[in-house]
C-alpha positions as CSV (number, residue, x, y, z in Angstrom):
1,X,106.4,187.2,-189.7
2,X,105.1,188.9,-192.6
3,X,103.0,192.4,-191.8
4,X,99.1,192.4,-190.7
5,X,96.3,194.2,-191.9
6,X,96.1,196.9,-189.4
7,X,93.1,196.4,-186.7
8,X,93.5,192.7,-186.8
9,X,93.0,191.3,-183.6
10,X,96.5,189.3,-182.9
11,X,95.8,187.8,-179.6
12,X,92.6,186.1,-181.3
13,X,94.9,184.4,-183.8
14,X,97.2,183.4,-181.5
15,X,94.6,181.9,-179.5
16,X,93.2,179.9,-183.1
17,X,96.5,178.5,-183.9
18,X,96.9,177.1,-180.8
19,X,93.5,175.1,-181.3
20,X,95.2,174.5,-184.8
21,X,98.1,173.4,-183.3
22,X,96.7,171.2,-181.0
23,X,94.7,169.3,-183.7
24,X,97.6,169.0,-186.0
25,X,99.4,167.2,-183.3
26,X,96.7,164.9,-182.3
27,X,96.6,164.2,-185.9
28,X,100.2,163.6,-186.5
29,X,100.4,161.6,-183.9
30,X,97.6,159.2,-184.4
31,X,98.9,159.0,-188.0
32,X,102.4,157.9,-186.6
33,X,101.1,155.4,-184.4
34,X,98.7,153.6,-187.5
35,X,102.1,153.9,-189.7
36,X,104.1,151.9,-187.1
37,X,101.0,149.3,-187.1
38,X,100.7,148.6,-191.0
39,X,104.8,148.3,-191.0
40,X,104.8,145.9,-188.0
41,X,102.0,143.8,-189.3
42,X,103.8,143.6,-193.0
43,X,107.2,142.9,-191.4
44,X,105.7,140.2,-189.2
45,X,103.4,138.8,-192.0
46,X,106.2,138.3,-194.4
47,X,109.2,136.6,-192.1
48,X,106.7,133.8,-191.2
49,X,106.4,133.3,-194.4
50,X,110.0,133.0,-195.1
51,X,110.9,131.4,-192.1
52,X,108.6,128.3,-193.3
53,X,111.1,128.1,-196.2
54,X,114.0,127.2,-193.8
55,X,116.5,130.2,-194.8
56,X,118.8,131.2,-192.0
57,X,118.5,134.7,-191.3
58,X,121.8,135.1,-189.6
59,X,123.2,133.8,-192.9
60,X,121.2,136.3,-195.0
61,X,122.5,139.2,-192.6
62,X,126.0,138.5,-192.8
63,X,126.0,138.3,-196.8
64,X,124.1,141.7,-197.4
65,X,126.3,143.8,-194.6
66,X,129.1,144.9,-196.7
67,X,126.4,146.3,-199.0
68,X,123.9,147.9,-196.4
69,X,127.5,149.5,-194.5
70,X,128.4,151.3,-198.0
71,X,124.9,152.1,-198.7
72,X,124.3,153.8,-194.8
73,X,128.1,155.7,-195.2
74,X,126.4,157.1,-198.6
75,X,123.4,158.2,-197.0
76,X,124.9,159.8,-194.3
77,X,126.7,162.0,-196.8
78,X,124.3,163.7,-198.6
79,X,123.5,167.3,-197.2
80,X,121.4,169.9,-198.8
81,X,123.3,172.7,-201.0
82,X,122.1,176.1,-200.1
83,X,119.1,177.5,-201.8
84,X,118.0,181.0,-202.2
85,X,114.5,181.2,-201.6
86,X,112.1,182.8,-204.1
87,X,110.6,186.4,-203.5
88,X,107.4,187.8,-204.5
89,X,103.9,189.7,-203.8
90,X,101.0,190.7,-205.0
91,X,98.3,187.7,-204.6
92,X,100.5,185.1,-204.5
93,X,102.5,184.1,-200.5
94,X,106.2,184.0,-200.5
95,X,108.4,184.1,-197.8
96,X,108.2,185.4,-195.0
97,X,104.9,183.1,-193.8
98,X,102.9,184.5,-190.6
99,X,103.7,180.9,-188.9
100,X,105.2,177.8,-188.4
101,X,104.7,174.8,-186.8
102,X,106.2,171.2,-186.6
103,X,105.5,167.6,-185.1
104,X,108.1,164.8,-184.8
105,X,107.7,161.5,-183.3
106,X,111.5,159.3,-183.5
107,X,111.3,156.1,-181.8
108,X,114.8,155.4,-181.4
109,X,115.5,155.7,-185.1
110,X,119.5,156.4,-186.2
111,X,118.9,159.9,-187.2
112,X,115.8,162.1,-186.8
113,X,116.0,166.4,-186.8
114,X,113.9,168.9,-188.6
115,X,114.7,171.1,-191.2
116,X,113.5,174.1,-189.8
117,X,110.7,174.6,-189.9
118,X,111.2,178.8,-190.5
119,X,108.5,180.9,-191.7
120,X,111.0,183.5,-192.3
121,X,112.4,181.7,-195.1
122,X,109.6,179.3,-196.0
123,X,111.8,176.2,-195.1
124,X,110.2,173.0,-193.9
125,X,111.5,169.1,-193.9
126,X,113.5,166.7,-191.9
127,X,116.1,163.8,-191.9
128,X,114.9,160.6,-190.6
129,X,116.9,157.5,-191.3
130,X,116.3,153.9,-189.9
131,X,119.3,151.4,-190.1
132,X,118.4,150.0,-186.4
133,X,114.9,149.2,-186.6
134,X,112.3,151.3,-185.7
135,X,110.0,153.7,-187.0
136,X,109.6,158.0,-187.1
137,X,107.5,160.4,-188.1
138,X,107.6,164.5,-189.2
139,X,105.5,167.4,-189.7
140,X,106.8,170.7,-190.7
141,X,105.3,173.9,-192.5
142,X,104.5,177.3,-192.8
143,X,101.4,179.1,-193.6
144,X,99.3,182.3,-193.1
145,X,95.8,183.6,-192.4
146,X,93.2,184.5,-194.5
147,X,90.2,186.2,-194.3
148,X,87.6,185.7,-196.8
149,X,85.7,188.9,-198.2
150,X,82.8,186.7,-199.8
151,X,81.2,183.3,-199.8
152,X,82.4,181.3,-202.5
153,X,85.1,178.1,-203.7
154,X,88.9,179.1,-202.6
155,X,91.4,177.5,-205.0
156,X,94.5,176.9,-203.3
157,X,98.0,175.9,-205.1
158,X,101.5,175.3,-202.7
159,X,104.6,175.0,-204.8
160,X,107.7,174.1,-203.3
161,X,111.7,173.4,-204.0
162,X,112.5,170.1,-203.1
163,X,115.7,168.9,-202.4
164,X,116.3,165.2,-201.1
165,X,116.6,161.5,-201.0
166,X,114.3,158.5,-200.2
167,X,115.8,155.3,-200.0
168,X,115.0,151.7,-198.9
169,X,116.8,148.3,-198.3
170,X,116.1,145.2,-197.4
171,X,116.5,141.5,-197.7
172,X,114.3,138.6,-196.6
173,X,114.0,138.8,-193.1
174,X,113.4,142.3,-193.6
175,X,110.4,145.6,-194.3
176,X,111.2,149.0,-195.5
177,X,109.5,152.0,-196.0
178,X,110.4,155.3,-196.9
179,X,107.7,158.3,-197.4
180,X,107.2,162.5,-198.2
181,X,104.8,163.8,-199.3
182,X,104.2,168.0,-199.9
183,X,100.6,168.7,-197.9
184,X,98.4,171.6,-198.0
185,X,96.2,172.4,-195.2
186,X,93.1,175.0,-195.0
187,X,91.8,175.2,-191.9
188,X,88.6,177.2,-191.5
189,X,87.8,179.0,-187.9
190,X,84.4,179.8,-187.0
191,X,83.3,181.4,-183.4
192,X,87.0,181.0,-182.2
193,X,87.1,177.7,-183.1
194,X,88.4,175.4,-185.3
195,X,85.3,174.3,-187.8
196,X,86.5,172.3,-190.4
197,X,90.3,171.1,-191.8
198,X,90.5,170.7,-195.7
199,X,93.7,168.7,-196.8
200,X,95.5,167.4,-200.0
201,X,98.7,165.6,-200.2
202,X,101.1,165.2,-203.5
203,X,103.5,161.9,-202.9
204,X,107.0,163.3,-203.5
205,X,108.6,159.8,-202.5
206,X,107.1,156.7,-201.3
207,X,108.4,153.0,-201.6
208,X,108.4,149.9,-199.3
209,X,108.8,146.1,-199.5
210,X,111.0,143.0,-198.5
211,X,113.8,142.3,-200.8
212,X,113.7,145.7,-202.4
213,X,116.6,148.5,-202.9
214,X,115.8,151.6,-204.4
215,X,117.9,155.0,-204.0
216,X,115.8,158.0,-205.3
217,X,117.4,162.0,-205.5
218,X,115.8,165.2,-206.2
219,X,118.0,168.2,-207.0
220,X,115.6,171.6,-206.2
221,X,112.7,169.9,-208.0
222,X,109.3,172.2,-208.0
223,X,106.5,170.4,-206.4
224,X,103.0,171.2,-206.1
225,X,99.4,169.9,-204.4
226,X,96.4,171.5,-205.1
227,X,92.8,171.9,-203.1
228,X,89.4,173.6,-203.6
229,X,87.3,174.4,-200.7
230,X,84.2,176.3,-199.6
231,X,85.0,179.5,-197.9
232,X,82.4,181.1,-195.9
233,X,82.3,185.5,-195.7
234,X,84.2,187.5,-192.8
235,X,85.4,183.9,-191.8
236,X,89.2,183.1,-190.7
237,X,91.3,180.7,-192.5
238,X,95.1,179.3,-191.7
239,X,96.6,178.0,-195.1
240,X,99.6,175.7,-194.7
241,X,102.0,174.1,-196.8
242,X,103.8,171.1,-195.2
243,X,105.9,168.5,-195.4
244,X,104.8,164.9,-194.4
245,X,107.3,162.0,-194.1
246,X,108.6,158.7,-192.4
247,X,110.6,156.2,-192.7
248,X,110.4,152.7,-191.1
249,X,113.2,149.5,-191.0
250,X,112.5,146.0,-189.0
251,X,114.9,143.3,-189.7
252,X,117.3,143.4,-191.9
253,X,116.5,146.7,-193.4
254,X,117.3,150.8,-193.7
255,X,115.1,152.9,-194.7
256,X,116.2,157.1,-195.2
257,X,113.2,159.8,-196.3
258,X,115.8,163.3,-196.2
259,X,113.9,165.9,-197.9
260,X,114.6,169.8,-197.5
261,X,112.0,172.1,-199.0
262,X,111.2,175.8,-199.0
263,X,107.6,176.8,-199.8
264,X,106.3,179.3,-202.0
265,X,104.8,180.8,-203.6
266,X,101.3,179.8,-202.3
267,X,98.2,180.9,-204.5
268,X,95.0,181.6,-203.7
269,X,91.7,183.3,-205.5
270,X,87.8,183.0,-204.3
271,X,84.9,181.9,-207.6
């Protein structure tokens, strides 16, 4: 954890993330639970339709498995290289963060962890893979707190080092979906509780469909998302930068999102 001001009170922030905390995960898991809804409903939607064409799906399944085994075994393979994380100071956040926090919902998927998440290096992500049906869902990031000297707009840019893979498959008789995304969250605390939640996301990967195969790599890319938001004097603020991802496979389908990233720097300045 990086060093506080001295005379901050550390017992009251403790006490804010945890009302943080507690509305990220009611949030993350409300957001899981709609996911798993839309990817049903487009999975069911489309067999019907197929099925009223009078293909065999046991057929269709036995003449794309060679394929989907190679493509899985290939998956399955790829593993981050290590990364050095960037250092810096001044008015910009690097490494180490003040927190961390992370939210994962698996549902039975083939492979589901968490990269980190570790504030001491700024590294957030996971590995979630679906070649058995099924649907999961991650949160993971770092941030620190702010408090704001004067009233006034806060601009707000996380950058972060993005290595990965998205990929989906699937053939008729089959929905996949594959997602990350980099978010930033400000969080504004007023009276010891949490007041309002700004957020932005910037898509990193995100593909679905029936009858679709796409493989998509990133090599340490630099992403970034970007907010604006009103900051209110002698007022606390949490600032976050997170990753957001899922993947989802019914019927004959896969879907991978695999994305390591390590944030920073974050910038901030009040107009």
């Amino acid at each position: 954890m990086s060093k506080m001001p001295e005379g901050v009170n550390l017992e009251y922030l403790n006490n804010l993330q945890k009302r943080g905390d507690a509305a990220r995960e009611k949030e993350a898991k409300s957001a899981h639970q709609d996911m798993l809804q839309r990817a049903y409903m487009h999975q069911q939607g489309l067999s019907s339709a197929i099925e009223q064409l009078g293909v065999d799906e046991q057929r269709i399944k036995e003449a794309v498995d060679a394929k989907r085994t190679m493509l899985q075994q290939q998956m399955n393979q790829r593993k981050p290289p290590s990364f050095t994380p960037r250092k810096g100071h001044n008015s910009a956040r690097y490494a180490p963060f003040d927190f961390q926090w992370d939210s994962i919902n698996c549902g039975g998927i083939t492979s589901c962890s968490l990269y980190g998440p570790d504030a001491e290096l700024g590294l957030v992500g996971a590995d979630l893979a679906s070649y058995n049906a099924g649907g999961g869902a991650s949160n993971s990031g770092v941030g620190f707190w702010y408090n704001a000297s004067a009233e006034g707009t806060m601009f707000v840019d996380v950058q972060a080092y993005v290595w990965g893979v998205g990929y989906v498959y699937s053939a008729l008789f089959g929905y996949a979906q594959a997602y990350a995304g980099l978010r930033v969250y400000v969080e504004e605390y007023s009276g010891g509780n949490l007041a309002n939640v700004y957020q932005a996301t910037t898509d990193i990967y995100n593909d679905s469909g029936v009858v679709v195969v796409d493989v998509t790599d990133f090599n340490w890319e630099i992403k970034n998302v970007t907010i604006s938001v009103p900051v209110q004097a002698n007022t606390w603020y949490a600032i976050w930068g997170t990753s957001v991802q899922n993947a989802y496979a019914g019927g004959i389908a896969d879907a991978v999102s695999n994305f390591e990233m390590y944030i920073g720097p974050i910038t901030y300045n009040i107009d």
